[in-house]
RODO-2510 file (C-alpha; in nm, 4 decimals, decimal comma):
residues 213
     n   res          X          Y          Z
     1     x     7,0142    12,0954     6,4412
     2     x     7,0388    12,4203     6,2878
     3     x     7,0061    12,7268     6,4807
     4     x     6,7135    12,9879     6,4011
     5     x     6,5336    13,2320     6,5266
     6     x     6,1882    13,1677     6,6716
     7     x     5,8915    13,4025     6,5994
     8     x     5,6211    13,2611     6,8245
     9     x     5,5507    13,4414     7,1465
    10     x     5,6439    13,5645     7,4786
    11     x     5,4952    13,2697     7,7179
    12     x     5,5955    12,9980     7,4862
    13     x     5,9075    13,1650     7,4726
    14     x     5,9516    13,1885     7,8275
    15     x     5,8927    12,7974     7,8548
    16     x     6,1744    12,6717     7,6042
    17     x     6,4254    12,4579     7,8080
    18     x     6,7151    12,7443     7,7447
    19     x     6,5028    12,9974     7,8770
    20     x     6,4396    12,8197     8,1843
    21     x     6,8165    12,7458     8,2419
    22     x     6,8986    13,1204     8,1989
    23     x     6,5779    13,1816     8,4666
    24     x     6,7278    12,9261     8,6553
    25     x     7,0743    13,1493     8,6800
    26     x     6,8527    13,4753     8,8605
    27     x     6,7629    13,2112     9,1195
    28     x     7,1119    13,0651     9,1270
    29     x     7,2838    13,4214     9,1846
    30     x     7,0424    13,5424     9,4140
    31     x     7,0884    13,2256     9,6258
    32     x     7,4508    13,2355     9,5797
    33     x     7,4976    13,6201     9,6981
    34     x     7,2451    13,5441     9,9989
    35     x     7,4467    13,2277    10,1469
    36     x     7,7523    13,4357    10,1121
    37     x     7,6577    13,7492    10,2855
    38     x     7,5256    13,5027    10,5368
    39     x     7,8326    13,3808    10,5954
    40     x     7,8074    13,0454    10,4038
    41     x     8,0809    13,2035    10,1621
    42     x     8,2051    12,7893    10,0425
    43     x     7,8053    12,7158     9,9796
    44     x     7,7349    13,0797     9,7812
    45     x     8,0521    13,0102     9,6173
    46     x     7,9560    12,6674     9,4718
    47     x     7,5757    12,8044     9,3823
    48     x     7,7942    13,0951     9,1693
    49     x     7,9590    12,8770     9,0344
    50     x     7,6862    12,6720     8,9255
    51     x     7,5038    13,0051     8,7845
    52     x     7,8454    13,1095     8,5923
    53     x     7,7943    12,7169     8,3999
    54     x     7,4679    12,8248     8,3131
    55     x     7,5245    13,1114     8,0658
    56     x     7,7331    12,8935     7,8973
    57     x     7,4848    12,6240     7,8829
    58     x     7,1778    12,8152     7,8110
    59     x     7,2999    12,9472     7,4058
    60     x     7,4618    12,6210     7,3577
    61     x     7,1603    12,4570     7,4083
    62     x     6,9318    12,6970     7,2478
    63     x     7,1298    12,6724     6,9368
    64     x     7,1874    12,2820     6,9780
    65     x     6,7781    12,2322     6,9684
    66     x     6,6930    12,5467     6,7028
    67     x     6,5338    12,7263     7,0390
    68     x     6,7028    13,0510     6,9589
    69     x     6,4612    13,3436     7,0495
    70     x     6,4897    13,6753     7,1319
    71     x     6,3456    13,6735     7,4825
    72     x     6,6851    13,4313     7,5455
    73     x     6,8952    13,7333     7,4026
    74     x     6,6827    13,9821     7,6390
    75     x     6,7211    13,7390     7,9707
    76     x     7,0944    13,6558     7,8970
    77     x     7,1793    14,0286     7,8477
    78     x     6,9892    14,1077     8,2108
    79     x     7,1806    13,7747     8,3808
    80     x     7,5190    13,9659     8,2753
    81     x     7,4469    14,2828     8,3767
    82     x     7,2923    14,1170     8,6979
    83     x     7,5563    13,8766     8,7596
    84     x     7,8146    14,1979     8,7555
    85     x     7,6717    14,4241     8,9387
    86     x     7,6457    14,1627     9,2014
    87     x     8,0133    14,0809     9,2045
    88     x     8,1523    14,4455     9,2120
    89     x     7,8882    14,5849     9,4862
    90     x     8,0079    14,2673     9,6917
    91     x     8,3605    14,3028     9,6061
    92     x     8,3468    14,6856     9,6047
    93     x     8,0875    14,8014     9,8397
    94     x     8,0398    14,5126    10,1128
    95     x     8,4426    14,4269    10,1462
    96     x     8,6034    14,7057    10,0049
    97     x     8,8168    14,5233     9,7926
    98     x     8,8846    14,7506     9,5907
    99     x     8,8157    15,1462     9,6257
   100     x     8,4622    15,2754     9,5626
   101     x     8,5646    15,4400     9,2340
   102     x     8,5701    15,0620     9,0983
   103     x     8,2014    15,0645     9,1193
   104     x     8,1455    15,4247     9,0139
   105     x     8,3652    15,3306     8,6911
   106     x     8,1313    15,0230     8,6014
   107     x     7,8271    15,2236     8,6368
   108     x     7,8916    15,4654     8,4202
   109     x     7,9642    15,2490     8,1264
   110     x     7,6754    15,0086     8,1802
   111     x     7,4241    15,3382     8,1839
   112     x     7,5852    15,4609     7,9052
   113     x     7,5958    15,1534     7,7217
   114     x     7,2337    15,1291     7,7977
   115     x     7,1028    15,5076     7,7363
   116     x     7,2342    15,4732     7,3145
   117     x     7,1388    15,1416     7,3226
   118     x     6,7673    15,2147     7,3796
   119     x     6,8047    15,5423     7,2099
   120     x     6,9023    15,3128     6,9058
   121     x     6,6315    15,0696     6,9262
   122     x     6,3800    15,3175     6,9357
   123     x     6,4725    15,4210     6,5664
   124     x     6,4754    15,0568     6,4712
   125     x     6,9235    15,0649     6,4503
   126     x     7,1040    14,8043     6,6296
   127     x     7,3971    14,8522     6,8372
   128     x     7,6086    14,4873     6,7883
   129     x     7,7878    14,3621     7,0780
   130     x     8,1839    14,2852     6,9914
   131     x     8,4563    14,0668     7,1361
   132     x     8,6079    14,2885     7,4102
   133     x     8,2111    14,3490     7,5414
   134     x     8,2089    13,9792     7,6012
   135     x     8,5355    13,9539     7,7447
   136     x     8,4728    14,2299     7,9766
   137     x     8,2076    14,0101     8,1051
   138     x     8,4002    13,6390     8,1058
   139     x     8,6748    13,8653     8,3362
   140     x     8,4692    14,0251     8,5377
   141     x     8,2531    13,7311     8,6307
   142     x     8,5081    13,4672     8,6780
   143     x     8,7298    13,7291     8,8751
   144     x     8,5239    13,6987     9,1440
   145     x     8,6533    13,2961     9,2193
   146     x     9,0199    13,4503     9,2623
   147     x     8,8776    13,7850     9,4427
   148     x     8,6289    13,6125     9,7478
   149     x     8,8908    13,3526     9,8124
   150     x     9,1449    13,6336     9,8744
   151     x     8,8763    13,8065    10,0762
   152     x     8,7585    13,4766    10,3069
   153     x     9,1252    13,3839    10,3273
   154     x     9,1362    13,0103    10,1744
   155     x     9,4206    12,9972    10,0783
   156     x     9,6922    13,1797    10,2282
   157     x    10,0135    13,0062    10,0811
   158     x     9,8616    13,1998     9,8045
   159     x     9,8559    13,5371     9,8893
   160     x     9,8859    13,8323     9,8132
   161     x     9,9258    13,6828     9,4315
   162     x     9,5936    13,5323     9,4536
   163     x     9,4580    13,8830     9,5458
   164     x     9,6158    14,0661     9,2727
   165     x     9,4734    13,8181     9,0254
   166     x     9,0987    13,8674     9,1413
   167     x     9,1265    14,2407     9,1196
   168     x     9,3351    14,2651     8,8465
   169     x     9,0913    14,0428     8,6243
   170     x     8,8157    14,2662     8,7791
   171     x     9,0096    14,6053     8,6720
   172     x     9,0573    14,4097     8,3369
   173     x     8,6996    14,3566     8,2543
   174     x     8,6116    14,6897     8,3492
   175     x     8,8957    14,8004     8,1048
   176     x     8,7672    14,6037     7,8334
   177     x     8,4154    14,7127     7,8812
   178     x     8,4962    15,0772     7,7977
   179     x     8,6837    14,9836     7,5105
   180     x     8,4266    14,7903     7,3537
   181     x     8,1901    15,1255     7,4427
   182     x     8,3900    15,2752     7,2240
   183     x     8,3157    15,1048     6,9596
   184     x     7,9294    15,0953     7,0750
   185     x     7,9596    15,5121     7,0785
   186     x     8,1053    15,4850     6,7261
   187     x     7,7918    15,2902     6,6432
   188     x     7,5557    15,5587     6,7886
   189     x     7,7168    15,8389     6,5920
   190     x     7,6818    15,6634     6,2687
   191     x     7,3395    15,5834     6,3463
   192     x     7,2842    15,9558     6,4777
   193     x     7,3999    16,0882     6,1519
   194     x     7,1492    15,8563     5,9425
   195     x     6,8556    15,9612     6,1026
   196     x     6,9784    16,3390     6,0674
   197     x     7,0195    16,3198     5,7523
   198     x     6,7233    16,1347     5,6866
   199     x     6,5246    16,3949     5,8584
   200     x     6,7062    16,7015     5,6927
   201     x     6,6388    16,5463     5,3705
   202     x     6,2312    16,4627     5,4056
   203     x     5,9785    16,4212     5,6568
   204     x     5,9551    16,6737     6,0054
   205     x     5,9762    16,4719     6,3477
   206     x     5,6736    16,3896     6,4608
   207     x     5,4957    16,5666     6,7296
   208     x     5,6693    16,4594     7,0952
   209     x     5,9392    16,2644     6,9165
   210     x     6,2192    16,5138     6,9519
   211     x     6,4980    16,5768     7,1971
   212     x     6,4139    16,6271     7,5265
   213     x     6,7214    16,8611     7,5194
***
């Protein structure tokens, strides 16, 4: 069936099957990070892993039955950024896996991401996502698998390659991520210069609608 998007509304939005699977995936990671930090690391392992299936099931089913929306977009974009932050402060913060400046790094591009994002939406421009954005997030979320089994100690015979692969996928994704702000900044100054000029050339902002700076 052919994918489109759905114009409807937010609660029957909210009750299409993909949006409950990506739902589902909050539940999954919150459950996931609890049992581990418990110290049921093999049982918050498996629920992560579980989540992780999820965003690839919830937009292949969403496009499979024509149940595209744009709350799916919004809740898929949050289960990222979610998911993420999750792995680094656990990785970063809670194990110090890797130094603190790991987390720092990952902050700043996700706010800054964010800030031009909004600041684009709010003059009805769109900032589209690329390839290395999504990479950023296949590395850093499935960097974790190699990264906690290094941490628990699973599999010693392994190490210390297994360790370099979980944070070297992690440094990866983080990598990735400001390249594909790059292009995302690139975005914002073209859009910057439109409404500029589009300003210089007619109407005065209105009143409380300029810079706050």
């Amino acid at each position: 069936m052919a994918a489109s998007t759905r114009r409807t509304g937010f609660v029957a939005d909210l009750s299409t099957s993909p949006n409950i699977i990506t739902l589902s995936r909050i539940v999954l990671i919150l459950a996931g990070a609890g049992l581990f930090l418990d110290g049921y690391a093999r049982s918050g392992m498996a629920v992560a892993i579980l989540g992780g299936i999820t965003d690839y099931l919830d937009g292949w089913w969403a496009r499979r039955t024509g149940q595209v929306t744009w709350l799916g977009e919004i809740l898929d974009q949050f289960c990222d950024f979610f998911f993420e932050s999750i792995v680094v402060f656990i990785v970063v913060a809670h194990f110090h896996f890797l130094p603190m400046w790991v987390m720092i790094a990952y902050l700043a591009r996700e706010m800054w991401s964010t800030t031009i994002r909004r600041f684009m939406a709010g003059h009805q421009l769109n900032i589209t996502s690329n390839l290395l954005g999504k990479m950023k997030t296949n590395f850093l979320l499935w960097g974790m698998f190699p990264s906690f089994l290094a941490i628990l100690g699973y599999l010693p015979s392994l190490e210390p390659a297994l360790g370099y692969v979980g944070k070297g996928s992690i440094l990866l994704g983080i990598t990735l991520g400001y390249a594909s702000v790059v292009d995302y900044t690139r975005q914002l100054i073209t859009g910057y210069n439109q409404i500029a000029a589009a300003r210089a050339a007619g109407a005065a902002p209105a009143a409380g609608s300029g810079p706050d700076h």
